[in-house]
Residue, then its C-alpha position, 0 to 999 in steps of 0.5 A: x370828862x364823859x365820853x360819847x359812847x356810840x353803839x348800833x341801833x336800838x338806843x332807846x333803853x326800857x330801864x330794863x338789864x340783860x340780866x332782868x330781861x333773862x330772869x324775868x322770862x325764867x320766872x315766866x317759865x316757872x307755871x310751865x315748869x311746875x306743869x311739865x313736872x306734874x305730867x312728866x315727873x322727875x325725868x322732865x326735873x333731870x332734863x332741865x337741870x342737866x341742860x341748865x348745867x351743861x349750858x353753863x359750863x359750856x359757857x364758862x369753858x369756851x369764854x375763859x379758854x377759848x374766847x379769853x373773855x371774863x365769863x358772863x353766867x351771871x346775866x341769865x343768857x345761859x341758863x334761860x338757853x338751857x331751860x328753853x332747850x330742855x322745854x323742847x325735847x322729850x321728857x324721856x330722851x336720854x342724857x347725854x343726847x341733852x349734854x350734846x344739844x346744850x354743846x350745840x346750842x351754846x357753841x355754835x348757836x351763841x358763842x361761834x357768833x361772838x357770844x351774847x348780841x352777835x349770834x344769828x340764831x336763837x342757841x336754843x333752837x339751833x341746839x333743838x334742830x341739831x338734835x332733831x336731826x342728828x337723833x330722829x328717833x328718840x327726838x320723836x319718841x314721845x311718852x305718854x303723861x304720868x301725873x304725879x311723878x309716875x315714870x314715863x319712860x315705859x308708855x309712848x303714845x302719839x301727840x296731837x300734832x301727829x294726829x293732826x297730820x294723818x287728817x282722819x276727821x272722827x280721830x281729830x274730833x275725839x281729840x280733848x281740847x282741855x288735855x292740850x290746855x292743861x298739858x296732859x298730852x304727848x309732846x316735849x315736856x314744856x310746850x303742852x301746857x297751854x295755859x301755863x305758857x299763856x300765863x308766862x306771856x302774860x307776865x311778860x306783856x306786864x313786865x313790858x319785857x316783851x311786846x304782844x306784836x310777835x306771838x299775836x301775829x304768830x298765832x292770828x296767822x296760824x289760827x286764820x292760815x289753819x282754818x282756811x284749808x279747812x272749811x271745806x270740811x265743815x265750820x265746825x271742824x275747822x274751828x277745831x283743828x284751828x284751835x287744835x294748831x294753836x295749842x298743840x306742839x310747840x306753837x306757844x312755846x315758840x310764839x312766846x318765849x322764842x320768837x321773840x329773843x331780842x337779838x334774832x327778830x325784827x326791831x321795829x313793830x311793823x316789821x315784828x308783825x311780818x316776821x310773826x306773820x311768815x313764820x306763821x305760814x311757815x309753820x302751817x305749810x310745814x305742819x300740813x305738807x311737810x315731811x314733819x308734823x311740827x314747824x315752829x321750830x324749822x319756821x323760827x329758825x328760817x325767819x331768824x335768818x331773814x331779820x337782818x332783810x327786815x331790819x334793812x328794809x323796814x326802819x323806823x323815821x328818822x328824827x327831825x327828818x325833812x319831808x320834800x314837798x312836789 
């Protein structure tokens, strides 16, 4: 005899597991990690593979003593929340500041919730805010690209965000556009290689696991908010630090790979529009006049909390529903 199954919207299913979704954005990740390793050498390998295993264990411990529920590490969840968290700090911070974050990430931002599904926030970012918070200092103590696997750990240097943010017009305009594509500049290790992450989005729009409507809207927004406060100084300027916005920090990264995690964003298309959209003007606002030269992070984080008011109030027809007439 079947049984009805009934569970909460979505119902359509795209033939694609959990576990080939998380996966399939890992391999997407696989040109930043190759670039991170190229400019940041081992430390950026040491990070990763000690955020991967903490979010692992993490995982493990909480489900089986804690939750009483047989462990899931096999669905990816975990260690896409590992590799997300590693890519959003820098290559130098030490070690056990990562072990703290993947704790942060993976029992508060996931499993407090209920786990897999129920959580609010993307872990991730809640692991990034955390440690942003709780350790300013080396959070924002940013080495300077080694290629090759040259140690970073001796050589700090400004990123472009903070360049960005002081506003000096010949500083801005000596920046080179073609180091924050390739990711030969100063920031967390697996946001500053432009290319690469548009090379994973890339992938991800092929292999339908995501839509273009989130990280479009985001940097549209961005690009068109950044360039709007600028023309004042000039169009060409302002084409340049509009630019400069979209591929420095963590932007891309965010737009991409973040923003778009199922269980914290909009279910229909418009309302993945304006969600993309406000977290735009988010980012900028808090980039331009904040008290941080990056806001991708805070802008995500804040309109994760306000999906489930999208989602009320943005929904799609219903099927075979009746339409009055006057």
């Amino acid at each position: 005899m079947n049984k009805l199954i009934v569970s909460p919207s979505p119902h359509t299913h795209s033939g694609l597991s959990t576990a080939q979704c998380m996966y399939g954005v890992l391999i997407a990740l696989i040109p930043t990690f190759l670039i991170s390793i190229y400019f940041f050498g081992i430390d950026a390998l040491l990070v990763t593979t000690t955020a991967v295993i903490a979010c692992l264990l993490f995982e493990f411990l909480i489900q089986k003593y804690l939750l009483k529920k047989a462990p899931t590490l096999g669905d990816g969840t975990a260690i896409l929340t590992g590799v997300l968290l590693a890519f959003n700090l820098p290559a130098s911070i030490p070690l056990w500041i990562v072990v703290i974050g993947a704790l942060f990430a993976i029992g508060v931002g996931k499993m407090a919730f209920g786990g897999l599904g129920n959580n609010i926030f993307n872990p991730a970012l809640a692991g990034r805010i955390f440690l942003l918070i709780s350790f300013p200092q080396q959070m924002t103590t940013w080495p300077t690209p080694a290629p090759w696997g040259a140690s970073v750990d001796a050589v700090t240097g400004p990123t472009t965000l903070n360049i960005l943010k002081r506003g000096n017009i010949e500083e801005i305009a000596n920046i080179d556009v073609i180091n924050t594509l390739i990711g030969n500049s100063g920031g967390s290790f697996g946001e500053v290689g432009a290319i690469a992450l548009i090379i994973g989005f890339v992938y991800l729009l092929w292999r339908k696991i995501i839509t273009w409507h989130i990280p479009v809207s985001i940097i549209l927004t961005v690009f068109l908010f950044s360039f709007a406060v600028t023309i004042k100084e000039g169009l060409e300027y302002a084409i340049i630090f509009a630019e400069l916005q979209i591929f420095s920090g963590g932007l891309l990264l965010g737009a991409i790979f973040m923003a778009t995690d199922y269980v914290t964003s909009p279910m229909t298309r418009g309302g993945m529009i304006l969600y993309g959209i406000l977290i735009g003007i988010i980012t900028v606002v808090i980039r331009l006049w904040g008290a941080y030269p990056e806001g991708m992070s805070f802008a995500i984080f804040i309109m994760n909390g306000a999906t489930p008011l999208i989602n009320k109030y943005m929904k799609p027809k219903r099927f075979g529903e009746v339409v009055k007439h006057g």
